[in-house]
DRENPA-3360 file (N, C-alpha, C; in nm, 2 decimals, always signed):
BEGIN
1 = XXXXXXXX = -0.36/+2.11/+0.40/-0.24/+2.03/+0.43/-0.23/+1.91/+0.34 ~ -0.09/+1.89/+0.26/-0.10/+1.82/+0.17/-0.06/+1.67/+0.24 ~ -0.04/+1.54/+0.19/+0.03/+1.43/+0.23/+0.14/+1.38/+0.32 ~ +0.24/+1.46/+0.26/+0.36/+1.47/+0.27/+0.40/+1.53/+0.46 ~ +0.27/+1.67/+0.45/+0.27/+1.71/+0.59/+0.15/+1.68/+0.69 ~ +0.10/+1.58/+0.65/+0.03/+1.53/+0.79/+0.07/+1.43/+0.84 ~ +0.05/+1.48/+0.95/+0.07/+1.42/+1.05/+0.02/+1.23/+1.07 ~ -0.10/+1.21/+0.98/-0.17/+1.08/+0.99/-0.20/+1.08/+0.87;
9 = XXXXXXXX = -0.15/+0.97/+0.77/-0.18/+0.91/+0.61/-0.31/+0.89/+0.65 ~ -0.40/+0.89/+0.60/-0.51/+0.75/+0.54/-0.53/+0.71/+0.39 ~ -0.53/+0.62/+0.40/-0.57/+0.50/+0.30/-0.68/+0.40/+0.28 ~ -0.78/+0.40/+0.21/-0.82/+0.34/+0.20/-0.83/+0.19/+0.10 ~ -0.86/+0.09/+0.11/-0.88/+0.00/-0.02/-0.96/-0.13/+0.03 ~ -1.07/-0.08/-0.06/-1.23/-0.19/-0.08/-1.20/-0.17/+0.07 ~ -1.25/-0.25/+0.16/-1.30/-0.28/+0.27/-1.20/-0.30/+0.41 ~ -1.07/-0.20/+0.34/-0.97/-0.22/+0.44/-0.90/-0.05/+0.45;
17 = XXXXXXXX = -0.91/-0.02/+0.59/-0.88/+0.12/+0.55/-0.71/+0.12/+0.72 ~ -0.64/+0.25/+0.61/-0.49/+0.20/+0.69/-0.46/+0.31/+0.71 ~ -0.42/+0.34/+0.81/-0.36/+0.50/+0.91/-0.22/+0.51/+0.90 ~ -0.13/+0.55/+0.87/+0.00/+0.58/+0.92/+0.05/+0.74/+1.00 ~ +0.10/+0.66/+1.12/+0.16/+0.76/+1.14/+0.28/+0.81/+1.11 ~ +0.24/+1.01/+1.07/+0.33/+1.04/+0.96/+0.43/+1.15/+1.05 ~ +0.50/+1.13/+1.16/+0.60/+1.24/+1.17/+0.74/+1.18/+1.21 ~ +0.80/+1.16/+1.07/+0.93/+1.06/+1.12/+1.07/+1.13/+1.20;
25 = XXXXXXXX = +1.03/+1.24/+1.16/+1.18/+1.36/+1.23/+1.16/+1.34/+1.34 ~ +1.07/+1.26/+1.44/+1.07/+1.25/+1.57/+1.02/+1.12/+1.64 ~ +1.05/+1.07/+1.49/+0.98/+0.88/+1.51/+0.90/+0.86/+1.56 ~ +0.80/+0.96/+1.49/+0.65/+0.92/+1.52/+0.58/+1.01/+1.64 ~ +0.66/+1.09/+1.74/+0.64/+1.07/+1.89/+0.52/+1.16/+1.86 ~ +0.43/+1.12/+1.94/+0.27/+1.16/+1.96/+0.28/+1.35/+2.01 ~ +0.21/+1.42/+2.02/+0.21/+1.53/+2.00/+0.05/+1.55/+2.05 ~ +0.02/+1.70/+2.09/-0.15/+1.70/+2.16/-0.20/+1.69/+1.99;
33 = XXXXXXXX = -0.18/+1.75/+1.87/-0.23/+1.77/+1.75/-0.24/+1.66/+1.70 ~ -0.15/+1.56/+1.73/-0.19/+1.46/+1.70/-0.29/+1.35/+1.72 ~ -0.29/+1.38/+1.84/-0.39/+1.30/+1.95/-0.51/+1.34/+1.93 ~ -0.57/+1.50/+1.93/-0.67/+1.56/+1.85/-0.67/+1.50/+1.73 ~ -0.61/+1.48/+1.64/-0.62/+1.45/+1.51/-0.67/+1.27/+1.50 ~ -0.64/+1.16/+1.58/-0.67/+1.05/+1.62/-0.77/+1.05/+1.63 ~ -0.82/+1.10/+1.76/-0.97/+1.13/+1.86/-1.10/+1.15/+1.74 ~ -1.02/+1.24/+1.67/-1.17/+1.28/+1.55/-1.16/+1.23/+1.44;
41 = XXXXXXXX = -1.05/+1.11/+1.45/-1.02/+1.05/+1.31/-1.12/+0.93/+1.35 ~ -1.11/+0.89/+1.46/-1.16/+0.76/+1.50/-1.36/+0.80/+1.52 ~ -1.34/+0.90/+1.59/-1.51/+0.90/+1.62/-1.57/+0.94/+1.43 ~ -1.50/+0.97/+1.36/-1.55/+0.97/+1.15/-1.60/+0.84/+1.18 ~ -1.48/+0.79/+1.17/-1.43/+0.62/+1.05/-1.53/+0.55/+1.18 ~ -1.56/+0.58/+1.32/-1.67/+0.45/+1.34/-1.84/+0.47/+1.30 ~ -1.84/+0.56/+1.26/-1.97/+0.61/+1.20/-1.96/+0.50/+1.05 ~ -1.90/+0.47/+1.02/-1.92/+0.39/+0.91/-1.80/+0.33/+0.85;
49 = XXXXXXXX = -1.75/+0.20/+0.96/-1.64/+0.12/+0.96/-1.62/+0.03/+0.88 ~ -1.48/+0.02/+0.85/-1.41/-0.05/+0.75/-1.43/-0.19/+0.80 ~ -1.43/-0.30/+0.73/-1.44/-0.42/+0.77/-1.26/-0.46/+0.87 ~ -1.19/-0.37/+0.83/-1.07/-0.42/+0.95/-0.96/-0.26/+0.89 ~ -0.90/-0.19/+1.05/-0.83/-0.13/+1.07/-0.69/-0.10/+1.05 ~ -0.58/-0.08/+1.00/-0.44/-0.14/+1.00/-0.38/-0.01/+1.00 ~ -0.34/+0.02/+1.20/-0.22/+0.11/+1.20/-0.10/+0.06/+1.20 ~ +0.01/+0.20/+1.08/+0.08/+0.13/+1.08/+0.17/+0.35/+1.12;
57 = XXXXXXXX = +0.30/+0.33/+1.08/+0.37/+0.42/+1.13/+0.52/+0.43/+1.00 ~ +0.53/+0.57/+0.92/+0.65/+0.60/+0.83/+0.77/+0.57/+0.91 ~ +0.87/+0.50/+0.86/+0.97/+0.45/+0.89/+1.07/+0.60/+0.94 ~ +1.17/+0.60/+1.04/+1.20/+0.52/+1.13/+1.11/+0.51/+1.25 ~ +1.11/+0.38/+1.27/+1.01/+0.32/+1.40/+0.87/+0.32/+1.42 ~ +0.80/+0.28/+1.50/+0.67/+0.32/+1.53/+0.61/+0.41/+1.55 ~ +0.71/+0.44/+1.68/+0.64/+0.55/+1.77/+0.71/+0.57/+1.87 ~ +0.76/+0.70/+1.91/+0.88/+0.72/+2.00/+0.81/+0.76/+2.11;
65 = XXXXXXXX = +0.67/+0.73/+2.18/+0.59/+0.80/+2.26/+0.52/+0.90/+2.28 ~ +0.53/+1.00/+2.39/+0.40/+1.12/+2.39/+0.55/+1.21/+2.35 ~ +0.51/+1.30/+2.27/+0.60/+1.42/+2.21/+0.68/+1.50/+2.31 ~ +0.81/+1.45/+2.40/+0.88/+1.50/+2.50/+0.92/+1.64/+2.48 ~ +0.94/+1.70/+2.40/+0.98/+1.83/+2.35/+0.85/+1.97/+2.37 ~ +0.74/+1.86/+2.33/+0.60/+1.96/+2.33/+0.58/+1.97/+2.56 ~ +0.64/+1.86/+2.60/+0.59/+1.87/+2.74/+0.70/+1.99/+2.81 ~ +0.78/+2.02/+2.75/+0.93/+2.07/+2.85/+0.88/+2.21/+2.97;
73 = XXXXXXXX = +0.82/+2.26/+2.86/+0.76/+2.40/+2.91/+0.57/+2.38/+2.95 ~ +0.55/+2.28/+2.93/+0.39/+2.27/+2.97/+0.35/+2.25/+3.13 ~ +0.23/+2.31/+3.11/+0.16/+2.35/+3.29/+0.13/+2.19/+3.30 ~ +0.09/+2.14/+3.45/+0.06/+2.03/+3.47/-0.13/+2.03/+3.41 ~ -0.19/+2.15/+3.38/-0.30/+2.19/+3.31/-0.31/+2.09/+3.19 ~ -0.16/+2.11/+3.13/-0.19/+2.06/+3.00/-0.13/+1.92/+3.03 ~ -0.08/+1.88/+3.09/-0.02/+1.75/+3.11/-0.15/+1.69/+3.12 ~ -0.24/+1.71/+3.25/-0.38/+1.66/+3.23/-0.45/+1.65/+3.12;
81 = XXXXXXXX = -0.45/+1.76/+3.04/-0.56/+1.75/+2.93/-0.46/+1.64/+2.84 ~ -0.36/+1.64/+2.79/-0.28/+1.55/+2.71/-0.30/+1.39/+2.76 ~ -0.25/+1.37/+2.85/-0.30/+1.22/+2.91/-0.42/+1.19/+2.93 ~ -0.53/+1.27/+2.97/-0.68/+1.22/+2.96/-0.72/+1.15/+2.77 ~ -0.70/+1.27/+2.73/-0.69/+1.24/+2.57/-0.66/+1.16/+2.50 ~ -0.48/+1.08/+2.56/-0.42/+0.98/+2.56/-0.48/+0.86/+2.53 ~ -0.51/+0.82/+2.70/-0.70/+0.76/+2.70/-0.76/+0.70/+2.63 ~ -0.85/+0.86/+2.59/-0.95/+0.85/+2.53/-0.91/+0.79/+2.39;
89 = XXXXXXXX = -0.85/+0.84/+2.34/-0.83/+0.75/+2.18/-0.77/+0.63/+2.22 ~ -0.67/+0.57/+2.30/-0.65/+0.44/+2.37/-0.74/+0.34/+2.35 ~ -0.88/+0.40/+2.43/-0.98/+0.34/+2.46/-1.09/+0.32/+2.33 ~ -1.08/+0.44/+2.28/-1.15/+0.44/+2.14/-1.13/+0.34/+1.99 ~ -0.95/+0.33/+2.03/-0.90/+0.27/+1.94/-0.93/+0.08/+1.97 ~ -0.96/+0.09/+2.12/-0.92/-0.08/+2.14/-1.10/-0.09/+2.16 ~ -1.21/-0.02/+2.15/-1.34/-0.07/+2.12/-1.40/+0.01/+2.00 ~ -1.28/+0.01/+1.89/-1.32/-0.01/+1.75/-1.39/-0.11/+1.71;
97 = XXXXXXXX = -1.49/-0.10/+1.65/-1.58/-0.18/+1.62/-1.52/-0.31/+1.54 ~ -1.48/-0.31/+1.43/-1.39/-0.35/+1.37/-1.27/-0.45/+1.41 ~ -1.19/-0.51/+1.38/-1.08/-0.57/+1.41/-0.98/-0.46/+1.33 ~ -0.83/-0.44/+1.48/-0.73/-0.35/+1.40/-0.63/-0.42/+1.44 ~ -0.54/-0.39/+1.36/-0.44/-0.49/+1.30/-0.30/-0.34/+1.33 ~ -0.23/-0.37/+1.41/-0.09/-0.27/+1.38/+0.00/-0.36/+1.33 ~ +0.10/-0.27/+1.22/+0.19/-0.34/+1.16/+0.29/-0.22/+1.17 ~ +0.37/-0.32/+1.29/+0.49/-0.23/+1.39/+0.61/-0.25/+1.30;
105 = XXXXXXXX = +0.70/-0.16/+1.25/+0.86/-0.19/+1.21/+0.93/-0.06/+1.32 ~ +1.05/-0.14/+1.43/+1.13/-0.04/+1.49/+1.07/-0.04/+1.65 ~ +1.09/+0.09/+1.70/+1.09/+0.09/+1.86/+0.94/+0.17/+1.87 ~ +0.92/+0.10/+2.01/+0.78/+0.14/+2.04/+0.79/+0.16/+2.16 ~ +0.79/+0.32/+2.26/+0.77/+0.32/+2.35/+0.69/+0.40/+2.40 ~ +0.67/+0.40/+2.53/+0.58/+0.43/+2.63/+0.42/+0.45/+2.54 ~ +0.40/+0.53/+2.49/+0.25/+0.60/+2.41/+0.25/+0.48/+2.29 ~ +0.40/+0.46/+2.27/+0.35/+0.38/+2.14/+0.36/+0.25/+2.11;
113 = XXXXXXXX = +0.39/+0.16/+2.23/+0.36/+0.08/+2.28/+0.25/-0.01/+2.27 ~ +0.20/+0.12/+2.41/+0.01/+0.14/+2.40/-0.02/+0.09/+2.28 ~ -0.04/+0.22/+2.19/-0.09/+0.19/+2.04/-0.03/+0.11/+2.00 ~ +0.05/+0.01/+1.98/+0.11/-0.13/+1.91/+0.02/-0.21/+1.99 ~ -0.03/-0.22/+2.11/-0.04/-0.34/+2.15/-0.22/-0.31/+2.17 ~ -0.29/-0.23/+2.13/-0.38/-0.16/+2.13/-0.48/-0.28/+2.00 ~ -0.41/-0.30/+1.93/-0.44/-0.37/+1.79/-0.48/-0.50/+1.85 ~ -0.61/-0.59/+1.80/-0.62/-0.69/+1.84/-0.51/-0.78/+1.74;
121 = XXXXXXXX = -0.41/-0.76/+1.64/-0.35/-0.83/+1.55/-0.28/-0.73/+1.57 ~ -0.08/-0.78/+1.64/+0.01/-0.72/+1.63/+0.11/-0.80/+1.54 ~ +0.11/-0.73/+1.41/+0.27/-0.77/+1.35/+0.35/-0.72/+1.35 ~ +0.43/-0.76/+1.38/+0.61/-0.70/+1.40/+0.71/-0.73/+1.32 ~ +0.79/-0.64/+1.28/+0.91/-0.68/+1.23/+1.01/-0.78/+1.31 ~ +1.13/-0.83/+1.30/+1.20/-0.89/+1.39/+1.27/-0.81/+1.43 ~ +1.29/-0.71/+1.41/+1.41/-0.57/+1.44/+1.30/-0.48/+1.55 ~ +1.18/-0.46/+1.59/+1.07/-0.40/+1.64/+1.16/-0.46/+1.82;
129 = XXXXXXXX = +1.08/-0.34/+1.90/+1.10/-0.37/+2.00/+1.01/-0.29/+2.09 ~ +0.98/-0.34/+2.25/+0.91/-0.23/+2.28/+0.95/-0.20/+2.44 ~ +0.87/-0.09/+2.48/+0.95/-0.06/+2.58/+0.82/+0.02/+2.66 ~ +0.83/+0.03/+2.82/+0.80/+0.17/+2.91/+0.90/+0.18/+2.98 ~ +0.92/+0.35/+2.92/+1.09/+0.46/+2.95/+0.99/+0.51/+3.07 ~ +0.85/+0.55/+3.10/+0.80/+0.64/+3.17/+0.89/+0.70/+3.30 ~ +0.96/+0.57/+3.38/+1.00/+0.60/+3.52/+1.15/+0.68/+3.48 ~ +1.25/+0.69/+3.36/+1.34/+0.75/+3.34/+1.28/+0.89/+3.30;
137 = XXXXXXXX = +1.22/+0.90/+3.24/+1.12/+1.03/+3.31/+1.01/+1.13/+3.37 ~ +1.03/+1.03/+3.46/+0.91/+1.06/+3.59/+0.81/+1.11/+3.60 ~ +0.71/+1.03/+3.54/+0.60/+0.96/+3.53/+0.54/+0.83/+3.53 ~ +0.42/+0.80/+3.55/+0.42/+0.67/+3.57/+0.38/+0.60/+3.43 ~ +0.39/+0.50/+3.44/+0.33/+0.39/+3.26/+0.21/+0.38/+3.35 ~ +0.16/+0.33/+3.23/+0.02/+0.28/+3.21/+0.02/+0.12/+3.23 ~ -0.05/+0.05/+3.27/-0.03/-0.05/+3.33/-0.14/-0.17/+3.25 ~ -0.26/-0.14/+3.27/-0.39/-0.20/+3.29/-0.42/-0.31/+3.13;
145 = XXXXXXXX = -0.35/-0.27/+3.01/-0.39/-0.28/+2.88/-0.29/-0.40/+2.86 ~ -0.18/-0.38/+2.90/-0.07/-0.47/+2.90/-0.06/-0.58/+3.06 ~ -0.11/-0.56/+3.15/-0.09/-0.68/+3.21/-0.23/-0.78/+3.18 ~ -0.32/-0.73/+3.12/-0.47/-0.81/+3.06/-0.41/-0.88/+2.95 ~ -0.32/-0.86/+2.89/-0.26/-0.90/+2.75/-0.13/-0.99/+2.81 ~ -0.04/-0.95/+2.91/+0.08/-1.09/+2.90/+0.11/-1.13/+3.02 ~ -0.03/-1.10/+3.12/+0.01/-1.12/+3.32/+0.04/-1.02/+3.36 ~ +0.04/-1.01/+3.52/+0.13/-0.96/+3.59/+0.26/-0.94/+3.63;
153 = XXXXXXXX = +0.30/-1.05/+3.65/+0.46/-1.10/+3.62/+0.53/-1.08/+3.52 ~ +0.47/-1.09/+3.38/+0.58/-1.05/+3.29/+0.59/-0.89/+3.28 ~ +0.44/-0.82/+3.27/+0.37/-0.68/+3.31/+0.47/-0.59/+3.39 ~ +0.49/-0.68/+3.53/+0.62/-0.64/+3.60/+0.75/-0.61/+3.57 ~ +0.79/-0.69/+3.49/+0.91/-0.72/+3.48/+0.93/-0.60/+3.37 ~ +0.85/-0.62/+3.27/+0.87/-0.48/+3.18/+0.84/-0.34/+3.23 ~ +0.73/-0.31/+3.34/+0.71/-0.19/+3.39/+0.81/-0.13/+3.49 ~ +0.88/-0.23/+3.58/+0.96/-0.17/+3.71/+1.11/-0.17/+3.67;
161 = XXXXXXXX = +1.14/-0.23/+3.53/+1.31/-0.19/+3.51/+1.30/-0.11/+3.36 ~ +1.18/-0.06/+3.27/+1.21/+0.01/+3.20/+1.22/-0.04/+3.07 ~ +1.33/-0.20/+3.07/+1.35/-0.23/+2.98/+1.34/-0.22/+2.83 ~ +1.40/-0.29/+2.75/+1.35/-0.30/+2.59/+1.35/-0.47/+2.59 ~ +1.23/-0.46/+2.50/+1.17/-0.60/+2.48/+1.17/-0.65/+2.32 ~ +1.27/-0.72/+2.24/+1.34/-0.76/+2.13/+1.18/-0.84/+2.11 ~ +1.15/-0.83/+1.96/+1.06/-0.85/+1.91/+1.04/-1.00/+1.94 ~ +1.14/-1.11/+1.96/+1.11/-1.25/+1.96/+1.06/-1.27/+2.10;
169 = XXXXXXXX = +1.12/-1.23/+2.18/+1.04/-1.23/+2.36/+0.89/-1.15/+2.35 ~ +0.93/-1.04/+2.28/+0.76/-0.98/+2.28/+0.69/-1.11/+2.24 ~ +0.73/-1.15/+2.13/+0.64/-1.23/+2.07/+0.61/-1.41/+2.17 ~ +0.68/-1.40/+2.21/+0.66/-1.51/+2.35/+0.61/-1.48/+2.49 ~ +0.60/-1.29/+2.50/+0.48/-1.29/+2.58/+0.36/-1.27/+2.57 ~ +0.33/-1.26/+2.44/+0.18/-1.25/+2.37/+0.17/-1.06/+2.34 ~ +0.30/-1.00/+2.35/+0.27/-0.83/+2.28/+0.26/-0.84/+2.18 ~ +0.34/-0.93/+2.05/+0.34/-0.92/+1.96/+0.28/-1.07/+1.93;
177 = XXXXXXXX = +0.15/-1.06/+1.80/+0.09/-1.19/+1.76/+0.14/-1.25/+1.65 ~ +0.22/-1.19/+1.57/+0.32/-1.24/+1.49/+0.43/-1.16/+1.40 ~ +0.56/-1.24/+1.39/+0.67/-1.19/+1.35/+0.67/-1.20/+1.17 ~ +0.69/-1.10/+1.13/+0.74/-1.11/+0.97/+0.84/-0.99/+0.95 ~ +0.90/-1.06/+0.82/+1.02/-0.92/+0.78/+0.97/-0.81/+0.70 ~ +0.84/-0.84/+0.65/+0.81/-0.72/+0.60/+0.64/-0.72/+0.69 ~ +0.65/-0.64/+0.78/+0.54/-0.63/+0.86/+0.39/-0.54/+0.81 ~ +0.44/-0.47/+0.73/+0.33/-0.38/+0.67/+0.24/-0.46/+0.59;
185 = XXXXXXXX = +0.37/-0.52/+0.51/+0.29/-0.65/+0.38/+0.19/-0.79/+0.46 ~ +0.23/-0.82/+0.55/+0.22/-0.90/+0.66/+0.03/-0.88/+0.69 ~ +0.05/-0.72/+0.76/-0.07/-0.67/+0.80/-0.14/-0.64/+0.66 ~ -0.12/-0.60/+0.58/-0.21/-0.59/+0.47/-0.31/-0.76/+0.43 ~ -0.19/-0.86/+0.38/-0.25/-0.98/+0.40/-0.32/-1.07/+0.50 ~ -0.26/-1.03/+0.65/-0.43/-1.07/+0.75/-0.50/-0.96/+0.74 ~ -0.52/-0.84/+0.69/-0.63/-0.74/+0.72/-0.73/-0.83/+0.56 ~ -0.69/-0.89/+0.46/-0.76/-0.94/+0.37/-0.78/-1.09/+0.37;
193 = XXXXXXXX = -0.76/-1.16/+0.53/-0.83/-1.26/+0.57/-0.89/-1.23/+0.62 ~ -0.88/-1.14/+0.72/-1.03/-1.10/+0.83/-1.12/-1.04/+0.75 ~ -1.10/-0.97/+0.66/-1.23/-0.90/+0.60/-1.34/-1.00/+0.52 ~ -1.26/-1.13/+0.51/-1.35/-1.22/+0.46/-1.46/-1.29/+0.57 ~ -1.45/-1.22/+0.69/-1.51/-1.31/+0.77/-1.65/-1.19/+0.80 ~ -1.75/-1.27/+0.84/-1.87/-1.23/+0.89/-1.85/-1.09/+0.99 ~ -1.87/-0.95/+0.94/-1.82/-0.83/+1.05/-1.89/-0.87/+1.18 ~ -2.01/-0.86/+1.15/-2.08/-0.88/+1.25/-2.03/-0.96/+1.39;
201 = XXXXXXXX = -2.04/-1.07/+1.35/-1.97/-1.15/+1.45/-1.85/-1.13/+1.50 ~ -1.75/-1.08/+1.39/-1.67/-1.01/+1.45/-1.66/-0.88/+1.60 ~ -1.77/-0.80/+1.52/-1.82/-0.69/+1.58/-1.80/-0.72/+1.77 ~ -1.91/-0.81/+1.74/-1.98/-0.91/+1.90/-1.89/-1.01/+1.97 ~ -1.78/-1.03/+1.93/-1.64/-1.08/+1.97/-1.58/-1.02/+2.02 ~ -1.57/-0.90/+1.95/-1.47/-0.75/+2.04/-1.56/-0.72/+2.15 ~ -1.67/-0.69/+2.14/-1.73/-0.64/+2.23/-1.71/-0.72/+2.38 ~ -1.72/-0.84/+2.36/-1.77/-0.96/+2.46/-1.63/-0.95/+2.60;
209 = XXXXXXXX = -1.52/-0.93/+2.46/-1.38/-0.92/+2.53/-1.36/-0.81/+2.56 ~ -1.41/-0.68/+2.54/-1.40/-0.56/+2.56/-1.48/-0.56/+2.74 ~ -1.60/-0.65/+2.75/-1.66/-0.65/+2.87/-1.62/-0.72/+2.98 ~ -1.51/-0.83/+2.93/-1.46/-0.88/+3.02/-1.34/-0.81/+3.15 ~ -1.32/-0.71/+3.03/-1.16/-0.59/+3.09/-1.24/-0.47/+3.17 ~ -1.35/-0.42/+3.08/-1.35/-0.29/+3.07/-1.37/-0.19/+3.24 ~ -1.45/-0.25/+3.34/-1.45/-0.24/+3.47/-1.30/-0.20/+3.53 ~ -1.20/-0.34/+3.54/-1.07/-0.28/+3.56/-1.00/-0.16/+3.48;
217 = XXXXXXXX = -1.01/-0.15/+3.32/-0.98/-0.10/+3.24/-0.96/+0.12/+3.29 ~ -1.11/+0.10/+3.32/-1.16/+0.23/+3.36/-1.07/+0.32/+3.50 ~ -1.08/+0.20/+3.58/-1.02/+0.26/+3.68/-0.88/+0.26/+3.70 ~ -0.81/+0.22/+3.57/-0.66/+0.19/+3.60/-0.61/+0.31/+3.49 ~ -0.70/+0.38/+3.40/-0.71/+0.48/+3.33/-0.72/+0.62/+3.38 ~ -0.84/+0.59/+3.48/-0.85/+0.73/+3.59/-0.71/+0.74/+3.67 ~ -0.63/+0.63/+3.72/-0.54/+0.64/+3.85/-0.40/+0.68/+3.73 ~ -0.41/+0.68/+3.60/-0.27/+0.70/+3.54/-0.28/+0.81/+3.51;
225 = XXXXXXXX = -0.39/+0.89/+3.46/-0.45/+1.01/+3.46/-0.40/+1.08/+3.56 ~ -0.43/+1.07/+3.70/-0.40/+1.13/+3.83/-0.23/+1.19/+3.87 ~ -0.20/+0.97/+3.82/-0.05/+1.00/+3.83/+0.03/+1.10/+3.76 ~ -0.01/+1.07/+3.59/+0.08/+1.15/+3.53/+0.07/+1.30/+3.56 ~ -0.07/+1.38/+3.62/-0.08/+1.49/+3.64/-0.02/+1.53/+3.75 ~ +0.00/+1.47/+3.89/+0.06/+1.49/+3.97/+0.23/+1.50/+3.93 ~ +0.22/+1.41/+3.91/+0.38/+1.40/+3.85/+0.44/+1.55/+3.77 ~ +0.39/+1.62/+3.71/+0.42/+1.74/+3.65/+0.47/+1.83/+3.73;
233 = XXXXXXXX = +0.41/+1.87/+3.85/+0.46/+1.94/+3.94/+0.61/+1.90/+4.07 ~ +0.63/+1.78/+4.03/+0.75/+1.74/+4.08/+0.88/+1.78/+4.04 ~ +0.97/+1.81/+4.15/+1.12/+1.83/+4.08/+1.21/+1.73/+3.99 ~ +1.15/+1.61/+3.99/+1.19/+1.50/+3.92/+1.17/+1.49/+3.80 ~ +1.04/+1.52/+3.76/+1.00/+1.55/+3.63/+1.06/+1.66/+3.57 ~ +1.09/+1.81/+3.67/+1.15/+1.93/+3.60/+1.29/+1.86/+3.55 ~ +1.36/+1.77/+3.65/+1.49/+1.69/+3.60/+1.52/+1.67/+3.48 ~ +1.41/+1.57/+3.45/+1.38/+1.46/+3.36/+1.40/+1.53/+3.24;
241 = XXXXXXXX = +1.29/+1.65/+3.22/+1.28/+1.68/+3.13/+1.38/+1.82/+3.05 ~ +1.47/+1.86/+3.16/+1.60/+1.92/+3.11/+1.72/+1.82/+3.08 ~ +1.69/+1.68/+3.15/+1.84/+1.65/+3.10/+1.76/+1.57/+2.98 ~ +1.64/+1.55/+2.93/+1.62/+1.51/+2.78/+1.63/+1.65/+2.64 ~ +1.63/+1.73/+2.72/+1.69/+1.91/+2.64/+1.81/+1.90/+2.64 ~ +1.93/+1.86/+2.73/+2.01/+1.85/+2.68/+2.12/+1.77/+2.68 ~ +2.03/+1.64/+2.68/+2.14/+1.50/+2.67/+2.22/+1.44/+2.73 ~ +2.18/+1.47/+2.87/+2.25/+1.38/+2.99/+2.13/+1.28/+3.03;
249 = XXXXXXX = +2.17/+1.21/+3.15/+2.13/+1.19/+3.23/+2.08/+1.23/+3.30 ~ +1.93/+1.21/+3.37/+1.89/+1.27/+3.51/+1.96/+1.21/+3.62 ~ +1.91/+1.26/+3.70/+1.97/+1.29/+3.85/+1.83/+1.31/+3.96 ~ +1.78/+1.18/+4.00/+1.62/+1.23/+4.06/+1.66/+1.20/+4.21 ~ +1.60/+1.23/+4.24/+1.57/+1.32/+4.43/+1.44/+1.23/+4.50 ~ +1.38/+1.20/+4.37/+1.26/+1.17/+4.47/+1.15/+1.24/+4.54 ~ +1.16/+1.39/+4.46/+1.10/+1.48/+4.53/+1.04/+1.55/+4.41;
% end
């Protein structure tokens, strides 16, 4: 597989290594291949880690979420295996040993969100925005990673109406840690201030904060796991996911 068709760039340079995600015809949207491809990218690279991380995503946008097209025809079998997976690189990604840095240009939802806000250093474009669509197609969001990061209350306020969150309010609720217009360039020059600093200590900083969450973390992981699987076999979801085939609106029941 040459450059052009994977799915995930890597790059390396001296002591800074940078991920892009590569499938723009669908703005990024996460896929199981992909998420397989994350999972074993990440258990490599912590075997012998870069002094700082920097995902970033080929233009247009971030990340349009979990791959809706790959779910239309899928068993709730696979819904489970996909969202556990989800997770697990979630989780993998945010107790990287390392410090990671995403450098967001465009829309980030539901899955890719996550991964935007996943990064202990979020840069954003001023055009970036982010969102959980999950309840417009019935499933639940993920909750636990994002209200540790900007409250409850604001947590709320983005989780129960769906919204889109314009990169300047993200950045006044602590999703985004800083705004620039060219955000990649942005992340490349804090990934080459952090790398100046002691890893180690670094290292034992993540950790510390990682121990502070990680109790809640776990069990708010298992319960979204649960949900999204349950959720598959509902008529709401069968809704959801024909009027995203063909471009209406749903129509949910509640059932």
């Amino acid at each position: 597989m040459n450059a052009t068709e994977s799915s995930l760039l890597v790059a390396a340079d001296g002591d800074i290594v940078t991920w892009t995600l590569n499938r723009p015809a669908v703005r990024n949207a996460v896929n199981l291949a992909l998420l397989e491809l994350l999972d074993a990218e990440l258990d490599a690279l912590r075997r012998n880690p870069p002094r700082v991380l920097i995902l970033g995503a080929t233009a247009p946008g971030f990340c349009a979420g979990i791959d809706l097209k790959e779910s239309r025809d899928a068993s709730a079998e696979f819904a489970h295996v996909q969202v556990t997976l989800m997770h697990q690189v979630l989780d993998k990604l945010r107790r990287f040993p390392s410090p990671v840095i995403t450098a967001i240009d465009g829309a980030c939802a539901g899955l890719g969100a996550e991964l935007a806000i996943s990064g202990d250093l979020r840069v954003a474009s001023p055009t970036s925005r982010f969102g959980y669509p999950e309840p417009r197609v019935a499933v639940p969001s993920p909750s636990h990673h994002l209200i540790s990061l900007v409250g409850l209350a604001r947590a709320q306020d983005l989780l129960l109406t769906a919204r889109w969150v314009p990169a300047p309010e993200a950045e006044s609720f602590g999703i985004v840690s800083r705004i620039a217009v060219d955000a990649d360039t942005a992340a490349q020059e804090l990934a080459a201030q952090v790398a100046k600093l002691a890893p180690r200590s670094l290292m034992l900083t993540k950790e510390n904060m990682s121990l502070s969450i990680r109790a809640g973390a776990e069990a708010a992981s298992r319960h979204h796991i649960d949900g999204v699987t349950s959720s598959a076999w509902t008529s709401d979801r069968a809704e959801a996911l024909a009027a995203f085939a063909e471009r209406r609106e749903p129509s949910f029941t509640g059932s």
